[in-house]
PDB file of N, CA, C and O in Angstrom:
ATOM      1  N   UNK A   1      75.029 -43.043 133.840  1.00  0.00           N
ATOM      2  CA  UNK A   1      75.766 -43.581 134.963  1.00  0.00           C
ATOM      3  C   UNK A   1      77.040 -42.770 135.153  1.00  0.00           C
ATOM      4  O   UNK A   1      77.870 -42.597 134.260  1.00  0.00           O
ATOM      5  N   UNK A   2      77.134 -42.245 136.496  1.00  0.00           N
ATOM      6  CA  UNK A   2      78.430 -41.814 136.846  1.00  0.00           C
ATOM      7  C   UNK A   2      79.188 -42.914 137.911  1.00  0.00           C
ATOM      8  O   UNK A   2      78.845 -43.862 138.617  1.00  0.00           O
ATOM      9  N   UNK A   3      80.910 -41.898 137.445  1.00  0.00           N
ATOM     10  CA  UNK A   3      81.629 -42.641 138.246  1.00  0.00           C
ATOM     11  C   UNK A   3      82.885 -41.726 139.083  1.00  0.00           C
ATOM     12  O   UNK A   3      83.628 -40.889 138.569  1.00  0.00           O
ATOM     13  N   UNK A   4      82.857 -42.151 140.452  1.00  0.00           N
ATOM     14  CA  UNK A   4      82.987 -40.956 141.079  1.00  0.00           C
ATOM     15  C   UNK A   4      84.747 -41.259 141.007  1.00  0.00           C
ATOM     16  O   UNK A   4      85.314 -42.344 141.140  1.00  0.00           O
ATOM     17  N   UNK A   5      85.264 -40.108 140.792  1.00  0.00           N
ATOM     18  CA  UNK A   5      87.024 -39.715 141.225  1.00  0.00           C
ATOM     19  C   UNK A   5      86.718 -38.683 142.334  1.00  0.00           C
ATOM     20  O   UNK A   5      85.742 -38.058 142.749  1.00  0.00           O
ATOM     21  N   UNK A   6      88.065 -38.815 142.615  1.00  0.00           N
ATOM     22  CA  UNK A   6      89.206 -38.002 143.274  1.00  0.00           C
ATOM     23  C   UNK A   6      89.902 -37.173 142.742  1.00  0.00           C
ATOM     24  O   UNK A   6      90.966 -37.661 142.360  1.00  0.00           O
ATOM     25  N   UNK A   7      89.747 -35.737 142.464  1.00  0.00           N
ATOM     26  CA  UNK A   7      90.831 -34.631 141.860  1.00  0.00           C
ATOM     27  C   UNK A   7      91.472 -33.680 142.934  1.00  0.00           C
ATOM     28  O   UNK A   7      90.752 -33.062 143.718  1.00  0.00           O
ATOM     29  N   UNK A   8      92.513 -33.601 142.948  1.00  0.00           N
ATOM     30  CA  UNK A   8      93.201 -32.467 143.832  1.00  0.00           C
ATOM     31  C   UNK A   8      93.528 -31.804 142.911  1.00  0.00           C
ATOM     32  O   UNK A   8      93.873 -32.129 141.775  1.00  0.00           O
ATOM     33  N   UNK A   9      93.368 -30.337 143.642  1.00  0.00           N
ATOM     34  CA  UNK A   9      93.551 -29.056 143.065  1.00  0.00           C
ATOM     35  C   UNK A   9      94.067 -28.078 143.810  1.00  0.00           C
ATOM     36  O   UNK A   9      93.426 -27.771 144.815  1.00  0.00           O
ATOM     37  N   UNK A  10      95.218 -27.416 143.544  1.00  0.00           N
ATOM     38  CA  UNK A  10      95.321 -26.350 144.270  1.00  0.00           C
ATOM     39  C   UNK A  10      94.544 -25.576 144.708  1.00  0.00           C
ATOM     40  O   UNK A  10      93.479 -25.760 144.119  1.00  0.00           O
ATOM     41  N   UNK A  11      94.407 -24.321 145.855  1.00  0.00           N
ATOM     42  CA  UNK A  11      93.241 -23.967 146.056  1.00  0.00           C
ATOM     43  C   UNK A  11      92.852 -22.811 144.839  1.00  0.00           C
ATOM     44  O   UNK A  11      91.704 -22.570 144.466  1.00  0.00           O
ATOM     45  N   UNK A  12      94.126 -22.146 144.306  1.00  0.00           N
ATOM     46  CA  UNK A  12      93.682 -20.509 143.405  1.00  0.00           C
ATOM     47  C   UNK A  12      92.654 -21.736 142.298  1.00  0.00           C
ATOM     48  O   UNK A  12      91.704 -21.078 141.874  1.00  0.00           O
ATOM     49  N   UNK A  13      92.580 -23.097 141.793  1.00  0.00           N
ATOM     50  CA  UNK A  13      92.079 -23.723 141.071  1.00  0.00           C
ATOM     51  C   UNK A  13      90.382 -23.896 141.658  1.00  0.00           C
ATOM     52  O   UNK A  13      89.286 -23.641 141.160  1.00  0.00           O
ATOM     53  N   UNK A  14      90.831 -24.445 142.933  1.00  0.00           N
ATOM     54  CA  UNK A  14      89.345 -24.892 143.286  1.00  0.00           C
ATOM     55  C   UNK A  14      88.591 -23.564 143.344  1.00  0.00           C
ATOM     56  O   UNK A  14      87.400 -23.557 143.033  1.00  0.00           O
ATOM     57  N   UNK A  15      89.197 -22.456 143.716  1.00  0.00           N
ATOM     58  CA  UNK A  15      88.534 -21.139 143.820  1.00  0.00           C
ATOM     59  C   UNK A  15      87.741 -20.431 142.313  1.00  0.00           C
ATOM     60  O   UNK A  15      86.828 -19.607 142.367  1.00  0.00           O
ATOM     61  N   UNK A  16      88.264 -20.910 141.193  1.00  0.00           N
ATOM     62  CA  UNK A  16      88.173 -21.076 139.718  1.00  0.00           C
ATOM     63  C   UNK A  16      87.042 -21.733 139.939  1.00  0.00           C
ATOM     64  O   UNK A  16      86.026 -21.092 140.207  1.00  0.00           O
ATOM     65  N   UNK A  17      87.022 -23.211 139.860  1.00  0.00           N
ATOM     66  CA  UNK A  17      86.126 -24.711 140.263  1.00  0.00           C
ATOM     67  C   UNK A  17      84.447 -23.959 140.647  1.00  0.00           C
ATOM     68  O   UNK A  17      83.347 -23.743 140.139  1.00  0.00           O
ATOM     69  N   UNK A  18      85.107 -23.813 141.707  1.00  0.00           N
ATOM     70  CA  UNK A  18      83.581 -22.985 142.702  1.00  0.00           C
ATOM     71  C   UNK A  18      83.150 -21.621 141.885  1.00  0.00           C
ATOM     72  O   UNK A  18      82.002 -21.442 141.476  1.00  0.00           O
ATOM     73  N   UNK A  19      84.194 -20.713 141.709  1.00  0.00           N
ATOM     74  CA  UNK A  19      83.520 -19.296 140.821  1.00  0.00           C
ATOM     75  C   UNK A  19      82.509 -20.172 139.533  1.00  0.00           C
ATOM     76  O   UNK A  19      81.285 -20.055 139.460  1.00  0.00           O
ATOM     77  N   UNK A  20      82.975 -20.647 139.020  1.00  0.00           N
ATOM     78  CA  UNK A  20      82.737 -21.134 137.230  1.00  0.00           C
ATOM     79  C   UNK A  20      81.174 -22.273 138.020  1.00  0.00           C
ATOM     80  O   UNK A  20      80.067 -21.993 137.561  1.00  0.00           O
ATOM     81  N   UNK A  21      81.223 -23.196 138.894  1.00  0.00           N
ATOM     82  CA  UNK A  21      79.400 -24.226 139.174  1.00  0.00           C
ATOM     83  C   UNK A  21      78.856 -22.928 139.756  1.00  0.00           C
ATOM     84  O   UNK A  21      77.638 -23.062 139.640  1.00  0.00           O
ATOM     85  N   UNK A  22      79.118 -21.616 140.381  1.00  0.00           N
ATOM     86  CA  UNK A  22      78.249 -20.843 141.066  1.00  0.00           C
ATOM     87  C   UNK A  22      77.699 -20.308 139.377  1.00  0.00           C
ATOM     88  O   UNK A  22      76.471 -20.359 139.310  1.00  0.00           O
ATOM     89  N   UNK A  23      78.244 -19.914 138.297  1.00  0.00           N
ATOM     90  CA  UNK A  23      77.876 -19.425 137.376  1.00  0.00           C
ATOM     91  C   UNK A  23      76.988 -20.374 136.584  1.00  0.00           C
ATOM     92  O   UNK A  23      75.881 -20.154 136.092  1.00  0.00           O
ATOM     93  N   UNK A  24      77.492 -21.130 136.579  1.00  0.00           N
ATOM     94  CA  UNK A  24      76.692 -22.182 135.563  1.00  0.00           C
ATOM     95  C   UNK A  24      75.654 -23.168 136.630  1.00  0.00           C
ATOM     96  O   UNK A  24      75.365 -24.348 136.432  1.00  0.00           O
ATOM     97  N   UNK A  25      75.318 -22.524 137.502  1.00  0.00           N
ATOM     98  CA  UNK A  25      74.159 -23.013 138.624  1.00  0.00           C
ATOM     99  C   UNK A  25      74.043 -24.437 138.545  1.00  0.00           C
ATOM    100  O   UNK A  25      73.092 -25.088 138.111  1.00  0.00           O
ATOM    101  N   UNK A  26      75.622 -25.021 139.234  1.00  0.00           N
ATOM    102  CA  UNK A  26      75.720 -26.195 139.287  1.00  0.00           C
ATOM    103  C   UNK A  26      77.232 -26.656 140.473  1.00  0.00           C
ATOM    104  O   UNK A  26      78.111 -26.038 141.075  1.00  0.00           O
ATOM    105  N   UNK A  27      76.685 -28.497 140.239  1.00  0.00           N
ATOM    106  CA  UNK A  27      78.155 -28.452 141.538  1.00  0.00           C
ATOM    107  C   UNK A  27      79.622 -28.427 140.689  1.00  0.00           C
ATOM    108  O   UNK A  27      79.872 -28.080 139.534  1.00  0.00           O
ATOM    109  N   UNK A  28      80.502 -28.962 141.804  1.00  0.00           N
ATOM    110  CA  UNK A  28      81.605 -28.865 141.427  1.00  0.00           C
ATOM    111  C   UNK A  28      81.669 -30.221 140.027  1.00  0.00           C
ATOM    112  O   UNK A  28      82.308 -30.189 138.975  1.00  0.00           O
ATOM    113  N   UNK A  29      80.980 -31.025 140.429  1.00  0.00           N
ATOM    114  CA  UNK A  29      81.265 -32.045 139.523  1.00  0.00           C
ATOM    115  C   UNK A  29      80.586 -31.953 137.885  1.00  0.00           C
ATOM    116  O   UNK A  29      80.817 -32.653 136.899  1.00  0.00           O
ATOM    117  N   UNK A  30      79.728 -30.863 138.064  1.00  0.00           N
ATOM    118  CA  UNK A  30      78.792 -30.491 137.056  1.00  0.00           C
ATOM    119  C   UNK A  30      79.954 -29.640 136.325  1.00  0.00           C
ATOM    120  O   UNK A  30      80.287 -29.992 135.193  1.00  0.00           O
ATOM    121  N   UNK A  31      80.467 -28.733 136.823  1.00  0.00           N
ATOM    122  CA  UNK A  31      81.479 -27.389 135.996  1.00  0.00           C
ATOM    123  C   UNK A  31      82.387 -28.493 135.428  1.00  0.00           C
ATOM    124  O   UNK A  31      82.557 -28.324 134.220  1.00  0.00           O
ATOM    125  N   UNK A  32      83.076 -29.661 135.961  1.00  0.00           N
ATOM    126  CA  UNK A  32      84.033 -30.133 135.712  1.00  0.00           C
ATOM    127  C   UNK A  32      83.916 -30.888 134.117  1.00  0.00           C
ATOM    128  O   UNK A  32      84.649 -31.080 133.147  1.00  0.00           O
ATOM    129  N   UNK A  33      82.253 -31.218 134.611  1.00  0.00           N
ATOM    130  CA  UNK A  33      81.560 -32.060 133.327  1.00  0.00           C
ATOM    131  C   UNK A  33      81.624 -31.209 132.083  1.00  0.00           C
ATOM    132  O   UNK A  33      82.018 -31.536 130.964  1.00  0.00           O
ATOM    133  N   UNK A  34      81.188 -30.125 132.478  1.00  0.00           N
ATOM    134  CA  UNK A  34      80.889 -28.857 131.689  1.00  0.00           C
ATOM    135  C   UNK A  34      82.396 -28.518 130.537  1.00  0.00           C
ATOM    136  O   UNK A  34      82.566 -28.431 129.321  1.00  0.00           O
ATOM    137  N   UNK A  35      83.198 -28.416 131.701  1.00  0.00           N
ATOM    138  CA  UNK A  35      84.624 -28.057 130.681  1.00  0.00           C
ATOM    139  C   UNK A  35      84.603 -29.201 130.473  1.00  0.00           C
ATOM    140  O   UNK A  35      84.491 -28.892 129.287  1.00  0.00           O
ATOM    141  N   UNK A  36      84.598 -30.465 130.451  1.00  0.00           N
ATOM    142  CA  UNK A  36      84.936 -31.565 129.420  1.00  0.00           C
ATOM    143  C   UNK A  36      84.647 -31.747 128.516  1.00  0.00           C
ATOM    144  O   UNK A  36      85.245 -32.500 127.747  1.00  0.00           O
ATOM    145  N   UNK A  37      83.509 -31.063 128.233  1.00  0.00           N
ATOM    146  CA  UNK A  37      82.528 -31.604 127.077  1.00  0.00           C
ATOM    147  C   UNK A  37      83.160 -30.036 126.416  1.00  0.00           C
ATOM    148  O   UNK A  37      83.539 -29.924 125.250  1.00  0.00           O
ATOM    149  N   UNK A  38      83.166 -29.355 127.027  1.00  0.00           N
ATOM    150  CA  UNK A  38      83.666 -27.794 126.158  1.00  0.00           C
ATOM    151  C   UNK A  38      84.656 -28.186 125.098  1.00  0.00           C
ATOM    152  O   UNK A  38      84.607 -28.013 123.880  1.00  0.00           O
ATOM    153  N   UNK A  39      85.945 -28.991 126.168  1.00  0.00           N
ATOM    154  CA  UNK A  39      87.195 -28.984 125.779  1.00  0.00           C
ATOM    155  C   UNK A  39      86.996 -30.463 124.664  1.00  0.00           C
ATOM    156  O   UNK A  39      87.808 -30.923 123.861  1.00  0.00           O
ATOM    157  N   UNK A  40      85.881 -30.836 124.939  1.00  0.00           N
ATOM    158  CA  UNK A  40      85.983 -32.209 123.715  1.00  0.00           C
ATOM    159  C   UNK A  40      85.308 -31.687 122.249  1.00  0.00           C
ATOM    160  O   UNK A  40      85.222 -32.088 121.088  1.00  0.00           O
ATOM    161  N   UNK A  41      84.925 -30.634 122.997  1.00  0.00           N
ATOM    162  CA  UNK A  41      83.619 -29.996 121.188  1.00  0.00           C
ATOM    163  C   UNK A  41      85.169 -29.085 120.509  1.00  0.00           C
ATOM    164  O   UNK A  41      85.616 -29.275 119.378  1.00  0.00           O
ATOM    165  N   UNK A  42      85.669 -28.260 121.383  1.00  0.00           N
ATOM    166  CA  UNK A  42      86.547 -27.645 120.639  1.00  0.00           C
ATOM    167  C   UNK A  42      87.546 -28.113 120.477  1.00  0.00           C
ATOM    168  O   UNK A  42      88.535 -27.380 120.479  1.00  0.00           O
ATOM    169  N   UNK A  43      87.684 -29.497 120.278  1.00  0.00           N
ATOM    170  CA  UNK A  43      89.118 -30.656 120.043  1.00  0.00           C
ATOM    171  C   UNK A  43      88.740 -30.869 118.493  1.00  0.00           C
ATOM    172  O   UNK A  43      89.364 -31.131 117.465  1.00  0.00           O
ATOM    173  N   UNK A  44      87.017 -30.553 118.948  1.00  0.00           N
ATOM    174  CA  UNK A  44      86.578 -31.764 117.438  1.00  0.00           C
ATOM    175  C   UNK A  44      86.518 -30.539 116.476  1.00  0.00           C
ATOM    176  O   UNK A  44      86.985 -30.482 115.339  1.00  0.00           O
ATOM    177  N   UNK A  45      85.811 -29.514 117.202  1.00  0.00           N
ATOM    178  CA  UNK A  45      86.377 -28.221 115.783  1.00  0.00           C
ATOM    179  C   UNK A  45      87.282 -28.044 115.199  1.00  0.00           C
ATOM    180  O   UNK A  45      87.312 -28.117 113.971  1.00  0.00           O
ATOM    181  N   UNK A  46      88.260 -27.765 115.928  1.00  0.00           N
ATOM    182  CA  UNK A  46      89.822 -27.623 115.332  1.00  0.00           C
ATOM    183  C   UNK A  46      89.914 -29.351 114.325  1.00  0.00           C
ATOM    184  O   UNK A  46      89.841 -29.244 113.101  1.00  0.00           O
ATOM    185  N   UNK A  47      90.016 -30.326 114.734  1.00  0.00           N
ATOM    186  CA  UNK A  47      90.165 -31.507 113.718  1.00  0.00           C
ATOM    187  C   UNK A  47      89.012 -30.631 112.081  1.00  0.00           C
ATOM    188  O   UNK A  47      89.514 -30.207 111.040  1.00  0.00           O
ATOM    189  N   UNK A  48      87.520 -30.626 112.423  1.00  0.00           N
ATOM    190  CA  UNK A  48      87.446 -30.185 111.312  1.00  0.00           C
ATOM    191  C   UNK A  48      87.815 -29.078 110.885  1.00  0.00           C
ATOM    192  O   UNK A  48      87.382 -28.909 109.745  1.00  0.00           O
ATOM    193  N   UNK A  49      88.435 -28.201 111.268  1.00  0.00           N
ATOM    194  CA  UNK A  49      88.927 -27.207 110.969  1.00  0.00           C
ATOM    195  C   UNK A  49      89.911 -27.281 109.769  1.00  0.00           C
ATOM    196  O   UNK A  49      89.920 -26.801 108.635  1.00  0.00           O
ATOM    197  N   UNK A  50      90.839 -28.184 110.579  1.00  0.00           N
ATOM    198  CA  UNK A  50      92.193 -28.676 109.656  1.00  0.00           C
ATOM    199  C   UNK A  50      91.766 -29.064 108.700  1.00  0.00           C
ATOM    200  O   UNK A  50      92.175 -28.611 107.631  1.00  0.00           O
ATOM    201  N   UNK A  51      90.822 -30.009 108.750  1.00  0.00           N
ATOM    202  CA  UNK A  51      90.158 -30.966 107.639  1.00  0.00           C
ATOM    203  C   UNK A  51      89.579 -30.283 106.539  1.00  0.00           C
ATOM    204  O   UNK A  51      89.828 -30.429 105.342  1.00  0.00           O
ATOM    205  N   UNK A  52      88.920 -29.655 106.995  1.00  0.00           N
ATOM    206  CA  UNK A  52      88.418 -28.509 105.634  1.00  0.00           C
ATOM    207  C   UNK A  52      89.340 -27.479 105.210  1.00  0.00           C
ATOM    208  O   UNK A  52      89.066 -26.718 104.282  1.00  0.00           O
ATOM    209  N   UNK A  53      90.499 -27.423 105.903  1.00  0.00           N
ATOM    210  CA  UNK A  53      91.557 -26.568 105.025  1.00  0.00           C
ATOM    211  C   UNK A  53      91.931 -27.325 104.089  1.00  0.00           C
ATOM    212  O   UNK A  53      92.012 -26.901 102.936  1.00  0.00           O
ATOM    213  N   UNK A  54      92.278 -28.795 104.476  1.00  0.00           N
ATOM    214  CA  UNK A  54      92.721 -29.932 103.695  1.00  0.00           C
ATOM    215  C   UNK A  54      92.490 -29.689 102.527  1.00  0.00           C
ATOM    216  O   UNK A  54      93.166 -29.473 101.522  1.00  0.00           O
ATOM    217  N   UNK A  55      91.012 -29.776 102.878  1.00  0.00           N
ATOM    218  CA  UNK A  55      90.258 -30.272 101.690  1.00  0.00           C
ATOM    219  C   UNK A  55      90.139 -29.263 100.105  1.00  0.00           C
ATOM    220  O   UNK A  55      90.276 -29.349  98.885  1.00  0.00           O
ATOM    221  N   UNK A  56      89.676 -28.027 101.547  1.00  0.00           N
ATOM    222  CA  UNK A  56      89.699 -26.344 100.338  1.00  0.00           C
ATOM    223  C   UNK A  56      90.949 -26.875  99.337  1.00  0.00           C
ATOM    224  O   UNK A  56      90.869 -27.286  98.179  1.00  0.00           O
ATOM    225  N   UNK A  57      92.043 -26.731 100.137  1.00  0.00           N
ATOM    226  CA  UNK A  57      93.666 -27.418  99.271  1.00  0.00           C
ATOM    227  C   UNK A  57      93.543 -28.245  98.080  1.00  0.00           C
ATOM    228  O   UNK A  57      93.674 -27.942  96.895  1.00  0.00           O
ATOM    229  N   UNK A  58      93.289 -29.250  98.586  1.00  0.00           N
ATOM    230  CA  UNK A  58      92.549 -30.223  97.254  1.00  0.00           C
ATOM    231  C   UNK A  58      91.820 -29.852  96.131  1.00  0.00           C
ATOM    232  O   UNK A  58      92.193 -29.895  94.959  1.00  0.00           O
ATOM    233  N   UNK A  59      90.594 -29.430  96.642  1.00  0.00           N
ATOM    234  CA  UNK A  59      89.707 -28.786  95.572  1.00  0.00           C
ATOM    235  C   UNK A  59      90.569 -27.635  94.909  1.00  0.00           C
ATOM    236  O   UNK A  59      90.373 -27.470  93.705  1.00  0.00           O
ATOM    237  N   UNK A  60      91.501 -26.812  95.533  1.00  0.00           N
ATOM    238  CA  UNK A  60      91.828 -25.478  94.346  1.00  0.00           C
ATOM    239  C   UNK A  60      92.815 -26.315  93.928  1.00  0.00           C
ATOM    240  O   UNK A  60      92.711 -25.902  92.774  1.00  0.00           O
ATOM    241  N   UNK A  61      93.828 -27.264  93.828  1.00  0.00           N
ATOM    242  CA  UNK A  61      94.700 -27.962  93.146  1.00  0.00           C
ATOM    243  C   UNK A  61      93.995 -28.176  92.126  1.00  0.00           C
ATOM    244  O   UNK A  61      94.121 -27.494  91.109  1.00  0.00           O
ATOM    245  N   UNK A  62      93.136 -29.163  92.236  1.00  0.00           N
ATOM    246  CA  UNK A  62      92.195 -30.137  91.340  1.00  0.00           C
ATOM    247  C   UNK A  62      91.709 -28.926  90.251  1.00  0.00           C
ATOM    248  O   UNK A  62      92.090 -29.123  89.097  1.00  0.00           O
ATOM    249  N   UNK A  63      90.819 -27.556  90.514  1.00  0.00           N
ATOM    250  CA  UNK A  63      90.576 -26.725  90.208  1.00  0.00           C
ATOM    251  C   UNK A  63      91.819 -26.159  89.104  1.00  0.00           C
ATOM    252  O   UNK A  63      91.780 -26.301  87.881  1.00  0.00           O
ATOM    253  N   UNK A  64      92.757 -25.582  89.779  1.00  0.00           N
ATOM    254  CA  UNK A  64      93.671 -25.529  89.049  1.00  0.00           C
ATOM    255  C   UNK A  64      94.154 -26.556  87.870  1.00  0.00           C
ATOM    256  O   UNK A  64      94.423 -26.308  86.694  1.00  0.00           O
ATOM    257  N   UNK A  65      94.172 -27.701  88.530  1.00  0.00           N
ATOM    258  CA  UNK A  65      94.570 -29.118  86.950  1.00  0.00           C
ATOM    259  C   UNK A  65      93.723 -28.909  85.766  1.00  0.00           C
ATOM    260  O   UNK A  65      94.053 -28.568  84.630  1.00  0.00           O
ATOM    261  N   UNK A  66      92.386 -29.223  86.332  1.00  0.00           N
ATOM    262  CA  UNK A  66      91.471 -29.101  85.390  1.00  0.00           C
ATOM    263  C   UNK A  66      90.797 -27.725  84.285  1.00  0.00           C
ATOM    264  O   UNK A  66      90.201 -27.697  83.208  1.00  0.00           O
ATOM    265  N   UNK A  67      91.381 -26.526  85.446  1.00  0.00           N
ATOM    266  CA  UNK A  67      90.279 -25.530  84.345  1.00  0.00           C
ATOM    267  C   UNK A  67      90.867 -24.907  83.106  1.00  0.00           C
ATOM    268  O   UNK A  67      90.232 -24.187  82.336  1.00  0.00           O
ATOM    269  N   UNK A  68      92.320 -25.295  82.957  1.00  0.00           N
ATOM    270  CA  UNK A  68      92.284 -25.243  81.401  1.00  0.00           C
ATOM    271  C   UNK A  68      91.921 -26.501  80.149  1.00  0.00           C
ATOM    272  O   UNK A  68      92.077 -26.085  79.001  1.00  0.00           O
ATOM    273  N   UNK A  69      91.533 -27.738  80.255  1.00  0.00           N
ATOM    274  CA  UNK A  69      90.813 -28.481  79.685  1.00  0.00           C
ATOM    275  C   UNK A  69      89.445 -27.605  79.792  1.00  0.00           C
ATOM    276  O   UNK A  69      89.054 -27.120  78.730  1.00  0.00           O
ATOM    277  N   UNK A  70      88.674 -27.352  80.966  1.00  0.00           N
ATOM    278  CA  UNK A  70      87.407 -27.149  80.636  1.00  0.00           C
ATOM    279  C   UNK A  70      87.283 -25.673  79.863  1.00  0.00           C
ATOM    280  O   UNK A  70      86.454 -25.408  78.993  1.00  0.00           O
ATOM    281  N   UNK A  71      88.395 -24.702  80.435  1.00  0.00           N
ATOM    282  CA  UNK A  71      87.828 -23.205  79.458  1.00  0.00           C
ATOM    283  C   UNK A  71      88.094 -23.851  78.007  1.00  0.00           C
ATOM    284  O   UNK A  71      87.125 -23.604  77.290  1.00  0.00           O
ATOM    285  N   UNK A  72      89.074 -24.591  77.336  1.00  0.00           N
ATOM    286  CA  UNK A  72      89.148 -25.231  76.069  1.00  0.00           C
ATOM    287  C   UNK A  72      88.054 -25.197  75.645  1.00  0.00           C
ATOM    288  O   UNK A  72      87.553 -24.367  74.887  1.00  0.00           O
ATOM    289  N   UNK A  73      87.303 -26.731  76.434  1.00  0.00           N
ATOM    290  CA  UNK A  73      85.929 -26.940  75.826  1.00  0.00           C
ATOM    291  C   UNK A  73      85.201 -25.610  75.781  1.00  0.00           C
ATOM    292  O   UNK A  73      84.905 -25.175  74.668  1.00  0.00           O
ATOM    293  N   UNK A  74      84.937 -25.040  76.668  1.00  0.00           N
ATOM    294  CA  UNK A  74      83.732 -24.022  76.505  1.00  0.00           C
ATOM    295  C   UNK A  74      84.204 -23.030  75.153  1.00  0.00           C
ATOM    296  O   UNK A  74      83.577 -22.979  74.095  1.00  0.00           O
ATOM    297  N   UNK A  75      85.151 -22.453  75.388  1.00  0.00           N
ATOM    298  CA  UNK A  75      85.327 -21.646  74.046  1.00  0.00           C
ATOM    299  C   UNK A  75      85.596 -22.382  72.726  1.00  0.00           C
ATOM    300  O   UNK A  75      85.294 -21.874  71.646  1.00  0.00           O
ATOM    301  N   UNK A  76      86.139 -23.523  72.829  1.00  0.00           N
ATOM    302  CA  UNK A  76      85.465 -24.318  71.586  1.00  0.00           C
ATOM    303  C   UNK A  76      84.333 -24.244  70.970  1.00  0.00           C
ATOM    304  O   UNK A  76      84.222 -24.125  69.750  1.00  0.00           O
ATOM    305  N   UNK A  77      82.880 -24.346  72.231  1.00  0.00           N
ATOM    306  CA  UNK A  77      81.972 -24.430  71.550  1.00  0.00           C
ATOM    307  C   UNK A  77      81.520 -23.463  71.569  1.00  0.00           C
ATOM    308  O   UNK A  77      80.539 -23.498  70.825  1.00  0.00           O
ATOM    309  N   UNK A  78      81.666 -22.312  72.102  1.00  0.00           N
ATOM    310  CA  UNK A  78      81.025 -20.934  71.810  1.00  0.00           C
ATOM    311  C   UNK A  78      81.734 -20.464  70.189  1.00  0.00           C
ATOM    312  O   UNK A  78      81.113 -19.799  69.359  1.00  0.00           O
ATOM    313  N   UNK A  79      82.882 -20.886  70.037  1.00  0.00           N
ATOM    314  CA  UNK A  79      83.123 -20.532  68.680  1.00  0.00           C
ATOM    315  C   UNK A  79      82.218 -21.178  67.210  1.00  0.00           C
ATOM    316  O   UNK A  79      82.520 -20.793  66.081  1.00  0.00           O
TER     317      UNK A  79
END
């Protein structure tokens, strides 16, 4: 289900508008759809983006805490 608006646009915009549905062999309301969904996928990349830097962060901390307990153990028991 759609629901119809009203957008004003300057024209150098609508001229954008019209270049970009002639490319993507669609109307004006289709391109508009088009960058929304663009601009919502690459909202959600960047979030995981951050998120897995986060995380990398975490893990080499944690990494760091822990790997002198574990080289301990191991050369313990190789001795």
């Amino acid at each position: 289900m759609s629901t119809k608006i009203t957008v004003s646009l300057p024209e150098p915009l609508l001229a954008v508008l019209d270049r970009l549905a002639r490319q993507l062999s669609t109307t004006r309301s289709g391109a508009v759809a088009e960058l929304l969904r663009r601009a919502e996928r690459a909202e959600l990349e960047r979030e995981m983006e951050e998120g897995y830097a986060v995380w990398a962060e975490s893990n080499s901390a944690d990494a760091e805490l822990f790997l002198p307990a574990q080289a301990e153990v191991v050369l313990r028991d190789r001795g």
